[in-house]
C-alpha positions in Angstrom: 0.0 0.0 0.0 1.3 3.8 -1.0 1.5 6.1 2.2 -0.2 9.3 1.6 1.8 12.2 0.6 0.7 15.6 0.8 2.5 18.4 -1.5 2.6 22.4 -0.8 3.4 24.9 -2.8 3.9 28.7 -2.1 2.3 31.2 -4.1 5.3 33.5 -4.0 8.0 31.5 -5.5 6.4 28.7 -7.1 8.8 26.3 -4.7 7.3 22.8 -3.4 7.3 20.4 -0.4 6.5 16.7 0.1 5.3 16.3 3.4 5.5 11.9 3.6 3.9 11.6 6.6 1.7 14.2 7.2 -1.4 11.5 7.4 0.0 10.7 10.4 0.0 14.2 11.9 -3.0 14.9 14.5 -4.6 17.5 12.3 -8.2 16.8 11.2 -7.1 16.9 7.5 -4.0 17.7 5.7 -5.2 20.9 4.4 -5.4 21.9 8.5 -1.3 21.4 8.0 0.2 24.9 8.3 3.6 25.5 6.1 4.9 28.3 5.2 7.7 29.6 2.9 9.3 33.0 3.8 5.9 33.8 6.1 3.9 33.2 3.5 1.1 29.6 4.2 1.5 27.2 1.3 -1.1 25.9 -0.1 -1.9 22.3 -0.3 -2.0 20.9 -3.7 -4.9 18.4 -5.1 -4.4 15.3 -6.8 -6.0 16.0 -10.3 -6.5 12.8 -12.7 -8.6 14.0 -15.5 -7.4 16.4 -18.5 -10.0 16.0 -21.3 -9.5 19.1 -22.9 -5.9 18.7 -23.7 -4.2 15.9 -22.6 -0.9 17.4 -21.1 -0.8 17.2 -17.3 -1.9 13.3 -16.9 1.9 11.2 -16.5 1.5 8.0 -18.4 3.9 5.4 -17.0 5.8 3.2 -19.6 8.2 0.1 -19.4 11.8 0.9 -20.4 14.8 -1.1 -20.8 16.6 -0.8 -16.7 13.1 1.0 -15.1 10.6 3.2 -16.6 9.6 6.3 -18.2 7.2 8.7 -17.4 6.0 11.3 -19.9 3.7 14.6 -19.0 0.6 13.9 -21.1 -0.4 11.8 -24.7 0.0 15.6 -25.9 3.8 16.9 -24.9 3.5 19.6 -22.1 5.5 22.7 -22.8 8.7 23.2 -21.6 8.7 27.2 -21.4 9.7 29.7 -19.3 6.3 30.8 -18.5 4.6 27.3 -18.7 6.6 24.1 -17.2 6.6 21.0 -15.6 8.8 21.6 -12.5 9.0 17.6 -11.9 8.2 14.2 -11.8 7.9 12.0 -9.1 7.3 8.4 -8.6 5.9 6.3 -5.8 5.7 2.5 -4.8 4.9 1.9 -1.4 7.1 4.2 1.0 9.9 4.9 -1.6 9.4 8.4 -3.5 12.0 9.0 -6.3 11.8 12.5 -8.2 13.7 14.0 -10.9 13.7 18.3 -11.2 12.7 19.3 -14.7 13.5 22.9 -16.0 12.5 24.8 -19.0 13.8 23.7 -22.2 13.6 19.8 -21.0 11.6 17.2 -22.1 8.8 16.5 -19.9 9.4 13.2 -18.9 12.2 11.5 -16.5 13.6 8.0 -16.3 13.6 5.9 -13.1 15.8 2.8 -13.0 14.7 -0.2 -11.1 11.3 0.6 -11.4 8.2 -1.6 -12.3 5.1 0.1 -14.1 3.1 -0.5 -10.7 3.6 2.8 -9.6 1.8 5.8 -8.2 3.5 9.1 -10.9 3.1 12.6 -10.0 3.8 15.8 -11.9 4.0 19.3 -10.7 3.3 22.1 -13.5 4.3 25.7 -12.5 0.7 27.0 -13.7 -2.0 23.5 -13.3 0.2 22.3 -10.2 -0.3 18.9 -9.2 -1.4 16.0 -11.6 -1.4 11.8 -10.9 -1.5 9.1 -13.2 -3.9 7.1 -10.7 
């Protein structure tokens, strides 16, 4: 079974945090989590699954030869200053493996050792935070 993680993200500079056992915490939800970044509360970002109207946010997982690949959408996301994934991240059970993307990059990362039975996450700097499952 995956252990719930919780990503934040401030609305001042974009940054992230993984919070891996914040399910644990006593709060009544993980939105009643307080971060902050530079005083600033971050907010806590929702899993989304679903991009019908273009395609570029859901990560598809795919076998590769040593691990996997994982792209950012069936259409490819834009790799632009202004519009980015940020990264991709990979779950399977307790162990989290991410690889930071910048613009330019092709919006997908390779993870060795990996089977296809795993939880991926992206980040985009604009939709923020998108699952495969």
């Amino acid at each position: 079974m995956d252990e719930k993680l919780v990503f934040f993200k401030c609305k001042g500079c974009n940054g992230t945090i993984m919070a891996m056992d914040a399910m644990m915490c006593k709060a009544p939800a993980p939105d009643a989590i307080s971060v902050s970044c530079a005083g600033t509360e971050m907010d806590v970002l929702e899993e989304q699954t679903a991009d019908p109207a273009t395609q570029k946010h859901v990560p598809i997982v795919e076998k590769a030869e040593g691990g996997i690949k994982v792209k950012v959408g069936s259409t490819a996301h834009p790799m632009e200053e202004a519009h980015y994934i940020m990264w991709i991240a990979v779950q399977k059970g307790r162990n989290v493996m991410i690889h930071y993307l910048k613009p330019g990059d092709a919006p997908e990362a390779f993870f060795p050792g990996v089977d296809t039975d795993v939880k991926a996450f992206e980040c985009c700097n604009i939709h923020n935070l998108w699952v495969n499952k």
